[in-house]
C-alpha positions as YAML, in Angstrom:
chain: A
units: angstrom
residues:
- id: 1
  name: UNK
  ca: [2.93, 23.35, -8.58]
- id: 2
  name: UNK
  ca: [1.72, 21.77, -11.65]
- id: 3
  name: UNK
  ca: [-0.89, 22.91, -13.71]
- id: 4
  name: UNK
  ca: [-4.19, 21.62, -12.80]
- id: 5
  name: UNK
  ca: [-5.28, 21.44, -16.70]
- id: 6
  name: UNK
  ca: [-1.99, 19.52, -17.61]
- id: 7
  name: UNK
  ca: [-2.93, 17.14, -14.60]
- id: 8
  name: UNK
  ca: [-5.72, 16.83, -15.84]
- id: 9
  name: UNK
  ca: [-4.87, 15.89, -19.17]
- id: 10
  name: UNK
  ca: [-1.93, 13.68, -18.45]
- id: 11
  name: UNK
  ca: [-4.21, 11.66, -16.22]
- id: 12
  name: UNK
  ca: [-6.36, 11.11, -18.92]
- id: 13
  name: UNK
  ca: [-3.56, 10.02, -21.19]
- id: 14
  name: UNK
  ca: [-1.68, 7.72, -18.41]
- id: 15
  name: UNK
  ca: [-5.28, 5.93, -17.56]
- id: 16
  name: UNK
  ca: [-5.97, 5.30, -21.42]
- id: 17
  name: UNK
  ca: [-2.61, 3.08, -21.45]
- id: 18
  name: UNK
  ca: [-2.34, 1.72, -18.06]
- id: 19
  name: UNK
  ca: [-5.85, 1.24, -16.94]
- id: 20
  name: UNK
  ca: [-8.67, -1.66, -17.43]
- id: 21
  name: UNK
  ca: [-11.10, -0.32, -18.54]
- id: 22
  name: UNK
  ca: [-15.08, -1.82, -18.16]
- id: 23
  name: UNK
  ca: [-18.02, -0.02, -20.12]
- id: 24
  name: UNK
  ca: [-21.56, -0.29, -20.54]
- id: 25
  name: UNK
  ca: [-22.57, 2.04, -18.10]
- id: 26
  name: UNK
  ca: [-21.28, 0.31, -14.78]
- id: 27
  name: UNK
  ca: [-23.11, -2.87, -13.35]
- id: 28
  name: UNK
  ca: [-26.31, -1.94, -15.33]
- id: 29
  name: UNK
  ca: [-28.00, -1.67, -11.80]
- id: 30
  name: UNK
  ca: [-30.64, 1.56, -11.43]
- id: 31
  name: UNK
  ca: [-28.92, 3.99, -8.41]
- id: 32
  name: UNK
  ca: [-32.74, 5.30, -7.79]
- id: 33
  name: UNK
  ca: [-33.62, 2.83, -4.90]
- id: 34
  name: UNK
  ca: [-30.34, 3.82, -2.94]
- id: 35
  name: UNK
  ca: [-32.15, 5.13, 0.22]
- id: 36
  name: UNK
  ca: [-29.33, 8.63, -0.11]
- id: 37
  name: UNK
  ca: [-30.80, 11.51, 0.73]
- id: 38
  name: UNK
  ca: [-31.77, 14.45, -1.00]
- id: 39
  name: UNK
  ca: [-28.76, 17.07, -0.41]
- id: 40
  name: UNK
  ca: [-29.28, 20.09, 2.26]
- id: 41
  name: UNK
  ca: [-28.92, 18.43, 5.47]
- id: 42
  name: UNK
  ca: [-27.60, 20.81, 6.91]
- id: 43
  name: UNK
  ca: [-25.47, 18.57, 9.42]
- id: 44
  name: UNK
  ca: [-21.84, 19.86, 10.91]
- id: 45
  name: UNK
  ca: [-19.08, 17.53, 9.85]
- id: 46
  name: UNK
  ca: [-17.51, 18.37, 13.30]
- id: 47
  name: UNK
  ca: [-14.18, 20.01, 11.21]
- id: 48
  name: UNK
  ca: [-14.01, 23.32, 11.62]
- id: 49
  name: UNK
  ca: [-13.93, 26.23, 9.76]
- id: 50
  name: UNK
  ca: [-10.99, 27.34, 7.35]
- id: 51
  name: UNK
  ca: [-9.05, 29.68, 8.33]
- id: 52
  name: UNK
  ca: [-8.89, 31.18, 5.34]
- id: 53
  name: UNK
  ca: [-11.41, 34.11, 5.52]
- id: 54
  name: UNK
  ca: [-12.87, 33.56, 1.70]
- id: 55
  name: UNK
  ca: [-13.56, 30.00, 2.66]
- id: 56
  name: UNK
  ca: [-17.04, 30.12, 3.66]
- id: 57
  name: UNK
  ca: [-19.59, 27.52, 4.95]
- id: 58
  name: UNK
  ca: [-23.01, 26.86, 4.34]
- id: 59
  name: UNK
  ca: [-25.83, 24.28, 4.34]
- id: 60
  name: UNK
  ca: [-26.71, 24.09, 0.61]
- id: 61
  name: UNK
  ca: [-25.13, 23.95, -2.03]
- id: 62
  name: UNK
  ca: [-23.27, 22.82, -5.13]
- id: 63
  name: UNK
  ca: [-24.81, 22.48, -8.54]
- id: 64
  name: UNK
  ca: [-28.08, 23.79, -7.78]
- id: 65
  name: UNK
  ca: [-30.95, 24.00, -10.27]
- id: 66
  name: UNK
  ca: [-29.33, 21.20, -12.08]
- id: 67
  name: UNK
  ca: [-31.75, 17.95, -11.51]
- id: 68
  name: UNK
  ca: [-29.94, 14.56, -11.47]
- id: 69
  name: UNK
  ca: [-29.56, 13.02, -14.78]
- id: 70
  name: UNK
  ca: [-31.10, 9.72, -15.84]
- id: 71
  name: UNK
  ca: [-29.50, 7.00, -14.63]
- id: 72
  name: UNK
  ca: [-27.74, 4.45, -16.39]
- id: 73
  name: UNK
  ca: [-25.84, 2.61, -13.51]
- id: 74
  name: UNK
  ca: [-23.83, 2.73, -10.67]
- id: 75
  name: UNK
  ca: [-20.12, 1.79, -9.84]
- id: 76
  name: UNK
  ca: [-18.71, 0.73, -6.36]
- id: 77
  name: UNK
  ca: [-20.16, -1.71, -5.27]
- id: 78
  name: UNK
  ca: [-18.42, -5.36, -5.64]
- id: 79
  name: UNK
  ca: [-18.99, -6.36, -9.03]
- id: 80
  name: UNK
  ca: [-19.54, -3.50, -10.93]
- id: 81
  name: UNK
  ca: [-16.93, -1.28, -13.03]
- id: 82
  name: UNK
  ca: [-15.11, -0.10, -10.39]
- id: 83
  name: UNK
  ca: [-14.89, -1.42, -6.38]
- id: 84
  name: UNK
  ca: [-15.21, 1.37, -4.10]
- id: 85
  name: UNK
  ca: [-15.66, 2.08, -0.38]
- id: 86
  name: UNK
  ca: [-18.81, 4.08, -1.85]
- id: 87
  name: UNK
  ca: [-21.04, 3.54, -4.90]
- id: 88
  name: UNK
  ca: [-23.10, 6.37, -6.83]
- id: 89
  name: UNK
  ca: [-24.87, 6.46, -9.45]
- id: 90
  name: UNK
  ca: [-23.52, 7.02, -13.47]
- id: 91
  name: UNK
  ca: [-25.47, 8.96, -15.71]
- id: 92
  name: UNK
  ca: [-27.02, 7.07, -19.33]
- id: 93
  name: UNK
  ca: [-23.76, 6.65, -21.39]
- id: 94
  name: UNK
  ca: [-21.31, 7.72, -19.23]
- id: 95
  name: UNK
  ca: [-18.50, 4.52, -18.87]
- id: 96
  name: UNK
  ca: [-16.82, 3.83, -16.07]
- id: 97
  name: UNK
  ca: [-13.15, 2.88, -15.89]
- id: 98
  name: UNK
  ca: [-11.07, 1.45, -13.12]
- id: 99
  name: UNK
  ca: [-7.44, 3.22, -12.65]
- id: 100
  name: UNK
  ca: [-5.56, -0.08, -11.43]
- id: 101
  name: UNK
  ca: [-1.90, 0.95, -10.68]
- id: 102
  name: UNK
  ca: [0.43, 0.81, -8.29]
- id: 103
  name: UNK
  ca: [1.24, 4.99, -7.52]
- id: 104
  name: UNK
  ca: [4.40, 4.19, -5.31]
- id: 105
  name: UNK
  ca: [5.82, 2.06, -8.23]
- id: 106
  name: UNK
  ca: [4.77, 3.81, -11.62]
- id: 107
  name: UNK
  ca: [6.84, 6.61, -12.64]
- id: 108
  name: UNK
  ca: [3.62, 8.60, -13.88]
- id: 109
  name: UNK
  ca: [1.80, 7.99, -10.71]
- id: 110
  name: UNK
  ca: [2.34, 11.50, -9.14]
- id: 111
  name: UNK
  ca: [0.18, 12.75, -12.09]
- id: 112
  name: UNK
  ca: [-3.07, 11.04, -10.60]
- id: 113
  name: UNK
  ca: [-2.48, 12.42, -7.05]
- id: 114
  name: UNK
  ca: [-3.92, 15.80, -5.90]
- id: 115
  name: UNK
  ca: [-2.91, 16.57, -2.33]
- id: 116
  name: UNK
  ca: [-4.41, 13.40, 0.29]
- id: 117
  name: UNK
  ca: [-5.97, 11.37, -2.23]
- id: 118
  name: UNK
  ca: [-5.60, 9.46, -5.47]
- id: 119
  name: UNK
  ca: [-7.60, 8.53, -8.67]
- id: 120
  name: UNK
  ca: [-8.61, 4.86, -8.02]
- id: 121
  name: UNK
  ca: [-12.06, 5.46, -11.00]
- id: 122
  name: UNK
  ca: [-12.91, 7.78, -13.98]
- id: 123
  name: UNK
  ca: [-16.09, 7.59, -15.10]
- id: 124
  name: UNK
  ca: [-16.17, 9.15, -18.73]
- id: 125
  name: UNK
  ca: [-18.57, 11.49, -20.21]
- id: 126
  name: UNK
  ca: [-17.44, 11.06, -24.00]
- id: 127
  name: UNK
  ca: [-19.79, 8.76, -25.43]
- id: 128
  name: UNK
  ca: [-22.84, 11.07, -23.79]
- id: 129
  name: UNK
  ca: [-20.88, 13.71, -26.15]
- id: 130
  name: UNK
  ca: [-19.32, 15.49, -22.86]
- id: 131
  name: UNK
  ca: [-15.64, 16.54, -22.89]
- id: 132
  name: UNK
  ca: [-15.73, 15.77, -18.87]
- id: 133
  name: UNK
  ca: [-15.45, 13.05, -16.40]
- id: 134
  name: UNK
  ca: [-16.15, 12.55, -12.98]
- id: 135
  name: UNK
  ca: [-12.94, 10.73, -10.77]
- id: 136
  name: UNK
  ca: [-13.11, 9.15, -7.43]
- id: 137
  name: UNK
  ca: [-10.34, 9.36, -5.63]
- id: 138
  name: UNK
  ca: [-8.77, 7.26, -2.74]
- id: 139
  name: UNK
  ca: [-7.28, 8.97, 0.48]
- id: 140
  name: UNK
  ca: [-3.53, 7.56, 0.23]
- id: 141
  name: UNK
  ca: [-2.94, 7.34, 3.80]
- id: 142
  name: UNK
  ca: [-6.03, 7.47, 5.56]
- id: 143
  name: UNK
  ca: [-5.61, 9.64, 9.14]
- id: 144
  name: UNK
  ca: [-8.89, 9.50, 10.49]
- id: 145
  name: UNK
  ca: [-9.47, 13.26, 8.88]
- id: 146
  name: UNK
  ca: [-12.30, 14.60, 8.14]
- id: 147
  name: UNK
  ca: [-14.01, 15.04, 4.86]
- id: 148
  name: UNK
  ca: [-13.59, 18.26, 5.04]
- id: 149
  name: UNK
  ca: [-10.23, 18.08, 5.92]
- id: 150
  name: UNK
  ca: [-9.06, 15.93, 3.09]
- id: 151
  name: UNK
  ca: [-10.97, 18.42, 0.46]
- id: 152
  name: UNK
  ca: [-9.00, 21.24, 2.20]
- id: 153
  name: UNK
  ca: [-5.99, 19.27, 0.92]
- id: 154
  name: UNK
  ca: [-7.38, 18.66, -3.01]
- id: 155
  name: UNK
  ca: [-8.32, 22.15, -2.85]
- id: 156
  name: UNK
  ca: [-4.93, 23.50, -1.89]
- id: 157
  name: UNK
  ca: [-2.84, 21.17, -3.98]
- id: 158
  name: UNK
  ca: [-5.14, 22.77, -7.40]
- id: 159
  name: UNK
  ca: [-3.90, 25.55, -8.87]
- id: 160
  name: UNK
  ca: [-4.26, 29.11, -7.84]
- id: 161
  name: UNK
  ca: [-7.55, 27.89, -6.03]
- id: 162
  name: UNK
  ca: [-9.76, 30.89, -4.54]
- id: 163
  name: UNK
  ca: [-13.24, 31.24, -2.68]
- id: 164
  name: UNK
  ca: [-14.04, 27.79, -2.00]
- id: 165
  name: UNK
  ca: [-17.15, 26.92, -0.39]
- id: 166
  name: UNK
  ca: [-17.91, 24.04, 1.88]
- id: 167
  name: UNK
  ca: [-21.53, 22.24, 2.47]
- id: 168
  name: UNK
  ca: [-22.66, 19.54, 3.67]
- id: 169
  name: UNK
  ca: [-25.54, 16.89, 2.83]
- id: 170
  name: UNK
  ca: [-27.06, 13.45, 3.65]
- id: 171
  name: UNK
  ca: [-24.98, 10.39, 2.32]
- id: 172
  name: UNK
  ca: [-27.11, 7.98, 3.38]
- id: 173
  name: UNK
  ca: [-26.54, 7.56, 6.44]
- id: 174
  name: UNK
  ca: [-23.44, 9.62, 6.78]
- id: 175
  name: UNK
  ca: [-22.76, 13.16, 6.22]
- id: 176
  name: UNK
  ca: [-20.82, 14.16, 2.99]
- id: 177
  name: UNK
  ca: [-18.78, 17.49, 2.68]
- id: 178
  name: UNK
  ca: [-18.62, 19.24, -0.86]
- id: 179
  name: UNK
  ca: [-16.58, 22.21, -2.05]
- id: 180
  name: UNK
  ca: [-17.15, 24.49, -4.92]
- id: 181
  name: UNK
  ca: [-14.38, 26.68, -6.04]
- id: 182
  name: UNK
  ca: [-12.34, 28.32, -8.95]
- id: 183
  name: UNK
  ca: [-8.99, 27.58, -10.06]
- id: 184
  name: UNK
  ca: [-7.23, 29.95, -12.78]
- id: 185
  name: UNK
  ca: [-4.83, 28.17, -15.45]
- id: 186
  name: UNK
  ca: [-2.20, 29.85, -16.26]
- id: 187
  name: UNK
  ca: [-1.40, 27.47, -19.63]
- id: 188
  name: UNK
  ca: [-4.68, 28.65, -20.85]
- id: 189
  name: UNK
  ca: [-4.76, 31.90, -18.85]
- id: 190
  name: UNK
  ca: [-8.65, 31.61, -17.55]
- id: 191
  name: UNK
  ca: [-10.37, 31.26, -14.61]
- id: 192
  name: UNK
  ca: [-13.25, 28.07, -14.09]
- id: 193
  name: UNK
  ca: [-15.05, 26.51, -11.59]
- id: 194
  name: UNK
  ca: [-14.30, 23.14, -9.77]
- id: 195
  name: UNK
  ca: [-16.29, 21.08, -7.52]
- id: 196
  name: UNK
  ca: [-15.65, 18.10, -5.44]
- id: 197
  name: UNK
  ca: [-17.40, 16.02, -2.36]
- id: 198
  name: UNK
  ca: [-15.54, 13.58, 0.03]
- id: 199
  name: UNK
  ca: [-17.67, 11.21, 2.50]
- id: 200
  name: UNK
  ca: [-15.88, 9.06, 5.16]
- id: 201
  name: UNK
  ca: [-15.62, 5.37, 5.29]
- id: 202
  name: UNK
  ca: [-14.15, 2.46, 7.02]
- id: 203
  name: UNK
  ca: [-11.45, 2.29, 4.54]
- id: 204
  name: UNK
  ca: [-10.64, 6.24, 4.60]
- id: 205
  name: UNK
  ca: [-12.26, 8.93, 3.48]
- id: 206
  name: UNK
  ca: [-13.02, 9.02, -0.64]
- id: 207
  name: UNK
  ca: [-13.22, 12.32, -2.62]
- id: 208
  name: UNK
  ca: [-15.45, 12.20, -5.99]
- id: 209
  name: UNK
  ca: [-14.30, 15.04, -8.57]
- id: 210
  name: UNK
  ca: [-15.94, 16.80, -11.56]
- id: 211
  name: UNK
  ca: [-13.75, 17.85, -14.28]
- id: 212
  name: UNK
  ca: [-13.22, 18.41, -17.89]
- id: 213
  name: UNK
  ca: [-13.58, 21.50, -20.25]
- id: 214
  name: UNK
  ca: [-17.61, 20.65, -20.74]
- id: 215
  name: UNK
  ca: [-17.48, 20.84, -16.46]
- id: 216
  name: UNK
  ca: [-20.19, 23.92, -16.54]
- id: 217
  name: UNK
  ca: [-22.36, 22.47, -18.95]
- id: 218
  name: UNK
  ca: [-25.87, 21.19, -17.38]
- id: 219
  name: UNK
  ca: [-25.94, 17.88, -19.20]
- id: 220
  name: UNK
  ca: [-22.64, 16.94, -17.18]
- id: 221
  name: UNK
  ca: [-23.63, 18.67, -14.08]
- id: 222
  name: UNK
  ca: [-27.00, 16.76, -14.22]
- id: 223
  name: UNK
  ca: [-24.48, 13.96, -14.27]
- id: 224
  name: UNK
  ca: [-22.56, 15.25, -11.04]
- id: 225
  name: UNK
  ca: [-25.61, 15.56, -9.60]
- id: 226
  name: UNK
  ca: [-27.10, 12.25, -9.92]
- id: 227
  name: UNK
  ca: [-23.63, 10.95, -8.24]
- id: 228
  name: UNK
  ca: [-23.72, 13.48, -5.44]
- id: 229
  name: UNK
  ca: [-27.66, 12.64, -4.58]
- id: 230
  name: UNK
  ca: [-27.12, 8.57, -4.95]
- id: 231
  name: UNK
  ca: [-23.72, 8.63, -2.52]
- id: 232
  name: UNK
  ca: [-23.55, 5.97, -0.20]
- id: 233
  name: UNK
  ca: [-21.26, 4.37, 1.54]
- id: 234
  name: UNK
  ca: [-20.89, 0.68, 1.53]
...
């Protein structure tokens, strides 16, 4: 299995060259007005538990005491940075880039799958002075799985994941699934956290990552945060 941090920084390097990209903070719409939910609803996604005994479940959760950051846009909807079954909003200077390749052509394709899904948008933290990003990601073959299912996949296809949490909250009108968990590199020989949520859609079901070495930091998970709570599917 490849290492998650080399993934994660090939990705990065493939997008740069093979990508178009759009700044300026998505379709300079305001996310506010969305009608999403606040997170904690506390509704079943009808999957079923892991059965993996450190996999627990709850109704809460994620980046908690982290408000959302200020909004400076939103991507997904048709128009805007990047066209997604979903939109959310984009924190103020964050830039949004669409990943527009072919994966069953491109010989550096595998690099932006992880298990079911693959990177279709990167929304960049570096001009916010972030070393992080937050991805959506595309189920590949969509199976009429779960949400929960399909993070079960990501999740297994990291490396070394352990104690992974799943919750669920309001996505609009839908019911979103998110994981929190920690991976350990062993390129850089340390242990961090990773966190993920994955609503179902019409057109599959669609993952949204956080990663980055600045992943922990509340600036960017302000930023998480404000895409989590302004989720909605289109």
């Amino acid at each position: 299995m490849r290492s998650a941090v080399i993934r994660g920084v090939l990705a990065a390097a493939v997008m740069a060259g093979l990508v178009a990209g759009c700044s300026g903070g998505g379709d300079g719409k305001t996310s506010g007005a969305s009608g999403s939910k606040a997170p904690g609803a506390g509704k079943s996604d009808g999957s079923g538990k892991s059965d993996d005994s450190k996999n627990g479940d709850a109704d809460t959760g994620g980046a908690k005491g982290n408000p959302p950051a200020k909004s400076g846009g939103s991507v997904g909807a048709a128009g805007s940075a990047c066209k997604l079954p979903v939109t959310f909003g984009i924190a103020a200077k964050w830039e949004p880039t669409t990943v527009d390749i072919d994966p069953d052509s491109n010989d550096l394709a595998d690099l932006l799958r992880q298990g079911p899904v693959v990177i279709r948008c990167e929304v960049n933290g570096k001009k916010a002075d972030s070393i992080a990003f937050i991805r959506a990601h595309l189920e590949e073959s969509p199976a009429g799985g779960s949400p929960r299912k399909v993070l079960e996949g990501y999740v297994a296809a990291d490396e070394d994941p352990k104690g992974a949490t799943y919750t669920t909250f309001a996505a609009g009108g839908e019911t979103a699934t998110e994981v929190v968990y920690t991976t350990t590199s062993k390129l850089l020989e340390e242990e961090r956290k990773a966190r993920a949520f994955a609503v179902g859609t019409p057109d599959g079901v669609v993952l949204v990552s956080l990663g980055g070495f600045d992943s922990e930091e509340p600036e960017v998970l302000s930023a998480y945060e404000l895409a989590k709570q302004t989720l909605k599917v289109n």
